[in-house]
C-alpha positions as a Markdown table, in Angstrom:
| # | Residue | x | y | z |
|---|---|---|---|---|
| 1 | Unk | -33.9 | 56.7 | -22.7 |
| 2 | Unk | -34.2 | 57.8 | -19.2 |
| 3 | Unk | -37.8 | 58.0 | -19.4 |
| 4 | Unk | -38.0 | 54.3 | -20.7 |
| 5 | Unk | -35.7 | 53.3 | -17.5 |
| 6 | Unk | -38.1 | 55.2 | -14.9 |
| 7 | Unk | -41.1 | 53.6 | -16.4 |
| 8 | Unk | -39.7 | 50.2 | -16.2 |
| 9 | Unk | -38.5 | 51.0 | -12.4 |
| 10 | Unk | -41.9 | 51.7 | -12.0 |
| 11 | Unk | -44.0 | 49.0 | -13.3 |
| 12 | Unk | -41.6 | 46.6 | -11.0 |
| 13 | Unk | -42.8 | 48.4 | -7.9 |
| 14 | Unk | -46.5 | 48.2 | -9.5 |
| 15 | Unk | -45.6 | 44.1 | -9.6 |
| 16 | Unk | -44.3 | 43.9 | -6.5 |
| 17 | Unk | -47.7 | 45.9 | -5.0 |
| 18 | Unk | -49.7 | 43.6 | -7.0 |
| 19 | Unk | -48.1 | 40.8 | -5.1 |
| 20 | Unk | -48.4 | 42.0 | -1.6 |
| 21 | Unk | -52.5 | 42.7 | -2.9 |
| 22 | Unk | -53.0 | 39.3 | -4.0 |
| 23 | Unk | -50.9 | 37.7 | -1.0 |
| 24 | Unk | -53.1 | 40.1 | 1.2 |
| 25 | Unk | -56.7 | 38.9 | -0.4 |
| 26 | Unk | -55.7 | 35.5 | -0.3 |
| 27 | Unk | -54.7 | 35.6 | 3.4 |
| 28 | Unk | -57.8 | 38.0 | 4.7 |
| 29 | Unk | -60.1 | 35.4 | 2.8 |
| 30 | Unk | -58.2 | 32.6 | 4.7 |
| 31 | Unk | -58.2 | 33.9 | 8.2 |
| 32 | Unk | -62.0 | 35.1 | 8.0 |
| 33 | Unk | -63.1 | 31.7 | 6.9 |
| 34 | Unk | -61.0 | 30.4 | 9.7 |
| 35 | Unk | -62.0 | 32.3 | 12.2 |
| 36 | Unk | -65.5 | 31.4 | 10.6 |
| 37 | Unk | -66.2 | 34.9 | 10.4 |
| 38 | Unk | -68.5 | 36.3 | 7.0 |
| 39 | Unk | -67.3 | 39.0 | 5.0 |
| 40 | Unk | -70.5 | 41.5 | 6.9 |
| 41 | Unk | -69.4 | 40.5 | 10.1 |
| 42 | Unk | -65.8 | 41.7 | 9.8 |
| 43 | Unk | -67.0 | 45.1 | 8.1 |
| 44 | Unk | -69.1 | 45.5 | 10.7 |
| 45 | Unk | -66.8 | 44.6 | 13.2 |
| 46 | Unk | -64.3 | 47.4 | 11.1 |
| 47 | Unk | -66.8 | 50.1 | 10.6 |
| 48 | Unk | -66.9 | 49.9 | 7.1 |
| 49 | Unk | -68.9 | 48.6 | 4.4 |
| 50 | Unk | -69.4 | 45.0 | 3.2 |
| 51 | Unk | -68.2 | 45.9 | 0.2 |
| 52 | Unk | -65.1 | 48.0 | 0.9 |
| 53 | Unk | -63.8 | 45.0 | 2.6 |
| 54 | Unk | -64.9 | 42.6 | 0.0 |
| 55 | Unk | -62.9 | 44.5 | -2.2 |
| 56 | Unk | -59.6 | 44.1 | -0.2 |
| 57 | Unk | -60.3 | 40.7 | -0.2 |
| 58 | Unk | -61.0 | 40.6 | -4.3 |
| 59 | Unk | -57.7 | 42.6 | -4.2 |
| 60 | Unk | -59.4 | 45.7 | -5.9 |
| 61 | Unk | -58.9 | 47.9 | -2.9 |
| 62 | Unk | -55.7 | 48.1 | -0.3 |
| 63 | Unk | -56.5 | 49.2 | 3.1 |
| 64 | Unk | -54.3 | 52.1 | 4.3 |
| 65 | Unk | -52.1 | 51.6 | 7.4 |
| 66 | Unk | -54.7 | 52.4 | 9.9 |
| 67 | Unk | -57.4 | 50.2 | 8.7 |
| 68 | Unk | -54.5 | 46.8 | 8.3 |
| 69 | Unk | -53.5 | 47.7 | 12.1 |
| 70 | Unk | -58.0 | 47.2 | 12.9 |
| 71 | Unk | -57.9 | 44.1 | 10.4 |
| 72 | Unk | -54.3 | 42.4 | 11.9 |
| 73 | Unk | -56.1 | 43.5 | 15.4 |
| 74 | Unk | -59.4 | 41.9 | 14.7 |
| 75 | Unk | -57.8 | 38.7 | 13.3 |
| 76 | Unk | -55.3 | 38.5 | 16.4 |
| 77 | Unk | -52.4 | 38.1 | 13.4 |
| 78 | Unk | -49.5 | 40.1 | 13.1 |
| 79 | Unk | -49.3 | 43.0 | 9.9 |
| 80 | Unk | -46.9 | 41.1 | 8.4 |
| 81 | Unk | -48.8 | 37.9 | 8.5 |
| 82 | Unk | -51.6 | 39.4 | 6.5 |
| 83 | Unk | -49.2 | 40.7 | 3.9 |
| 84 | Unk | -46.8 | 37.4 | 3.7 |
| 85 | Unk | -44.0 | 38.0 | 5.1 |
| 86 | Unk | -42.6 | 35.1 | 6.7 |
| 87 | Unk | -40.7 | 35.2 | 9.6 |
| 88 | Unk | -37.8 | 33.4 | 10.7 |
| 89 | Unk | -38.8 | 30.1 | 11.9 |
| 90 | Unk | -35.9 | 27.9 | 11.5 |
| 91 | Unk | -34.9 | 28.3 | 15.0 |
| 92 | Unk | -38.2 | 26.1 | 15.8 |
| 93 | Unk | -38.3 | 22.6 | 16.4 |
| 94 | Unk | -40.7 | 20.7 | 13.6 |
| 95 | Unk | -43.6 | 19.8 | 16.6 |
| 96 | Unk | -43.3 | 23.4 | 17.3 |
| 97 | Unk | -44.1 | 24.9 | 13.8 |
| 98 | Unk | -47.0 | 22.2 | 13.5 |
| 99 | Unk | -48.4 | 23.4 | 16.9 |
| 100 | Unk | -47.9 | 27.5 | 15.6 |
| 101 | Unk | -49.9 | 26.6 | 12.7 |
| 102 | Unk | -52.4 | 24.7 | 14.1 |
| 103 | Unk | -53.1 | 27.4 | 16.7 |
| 104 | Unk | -53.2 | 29.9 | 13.8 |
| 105 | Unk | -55.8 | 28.2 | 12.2 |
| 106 | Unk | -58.3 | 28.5 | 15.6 |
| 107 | Unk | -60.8 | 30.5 | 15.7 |
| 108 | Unk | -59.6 | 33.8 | 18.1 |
| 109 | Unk | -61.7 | 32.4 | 21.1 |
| 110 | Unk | -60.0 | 29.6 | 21.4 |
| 111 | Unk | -56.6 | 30.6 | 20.8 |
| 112 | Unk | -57.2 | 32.6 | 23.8 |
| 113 | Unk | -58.2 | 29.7 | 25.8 |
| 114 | Unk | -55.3 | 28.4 | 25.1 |
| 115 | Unk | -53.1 | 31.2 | 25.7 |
| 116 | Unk | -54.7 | 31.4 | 29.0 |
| 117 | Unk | -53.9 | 27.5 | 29.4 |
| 118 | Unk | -50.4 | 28.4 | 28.9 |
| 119 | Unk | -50.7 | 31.2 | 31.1 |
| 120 | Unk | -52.3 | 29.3 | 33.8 |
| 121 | Unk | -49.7 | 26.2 | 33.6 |
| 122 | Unk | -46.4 | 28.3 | 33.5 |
| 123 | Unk | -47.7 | 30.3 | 36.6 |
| 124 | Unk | -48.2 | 26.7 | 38.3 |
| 125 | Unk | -44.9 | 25.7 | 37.3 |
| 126 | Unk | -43.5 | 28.8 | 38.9 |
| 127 | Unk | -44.5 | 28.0 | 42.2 |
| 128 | Unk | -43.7 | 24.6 | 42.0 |
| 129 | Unk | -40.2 | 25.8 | 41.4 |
| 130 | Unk | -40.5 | 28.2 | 44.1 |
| 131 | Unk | -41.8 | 25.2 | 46.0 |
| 132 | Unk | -39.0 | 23.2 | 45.2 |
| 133 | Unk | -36.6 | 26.2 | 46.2 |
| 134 | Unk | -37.4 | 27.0 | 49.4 |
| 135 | Unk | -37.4 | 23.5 | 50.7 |
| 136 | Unk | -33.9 | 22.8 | 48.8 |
| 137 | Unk | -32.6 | 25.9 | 51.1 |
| 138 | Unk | -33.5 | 24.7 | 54.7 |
């Protein structure tokens, strides 16, 4: 009996792997064609072979920590966004979930454009607050 109970322990961790594979695949398939990226051009990018990453996009292969840290790197996404996990968002207004995905779906030069837009206008809006300070002190 206790073997029977381990091996069913087991095979719901080899689900739940299964899961964060095919979640994985679908997402590095999504992002690449997003970033309008081909599969070469991120294995190159990676230093590894077309089809090693092929196959973690087919979900026959899982990268190991190291190589997830290049890809999440690469892709400008977070670990956890290539494996699923979803954060926390209901904090965030509705227009500001649309814009977060929206910007997620740019390619990665122009999301940094636009975080250097944002940037650029928050650094004006400093000194016009600064502005605004020192002439409400005389």
């Amino acid at each position: 009996m206790p073997w029977g109970i381990w091996q069913g322990e087991g095979s719901r961790r080899r689900n739940r792997g299964s899961e964060f594979m095919t979640e994985l695949s679908k997402n590095l398939q999504s992002i690449r064609a997003a970033r309008g990226l081909r599969q070469q051009d991120v294995a190159d990018r990676l230093g590894i072979s077309r089809a090693t990453y092929a196959n973690y996009e087919a979900g026959q292969r899982s990268p190991n920590n190291a190589m997830l840290m290049k890809i999440a790197a690469l892709f400008r996404v977070r670990v956890d966004d290539l494996l699923g996990f979803q954060a926390d968002e209901s904090h965030l207004l509705p227009e500001e979930i649309s814009l977060l995905e929206r910007f997620r779906q740019l390619p990665a030069a122009k999301q940094e454009f636009f975080s250097r837009l944002v940037d650029f206008e928050l650094q004006e809006n400093l000194k016009a607050d600064d502005k605004k300070a020192s002439f409400s002190k005389k």
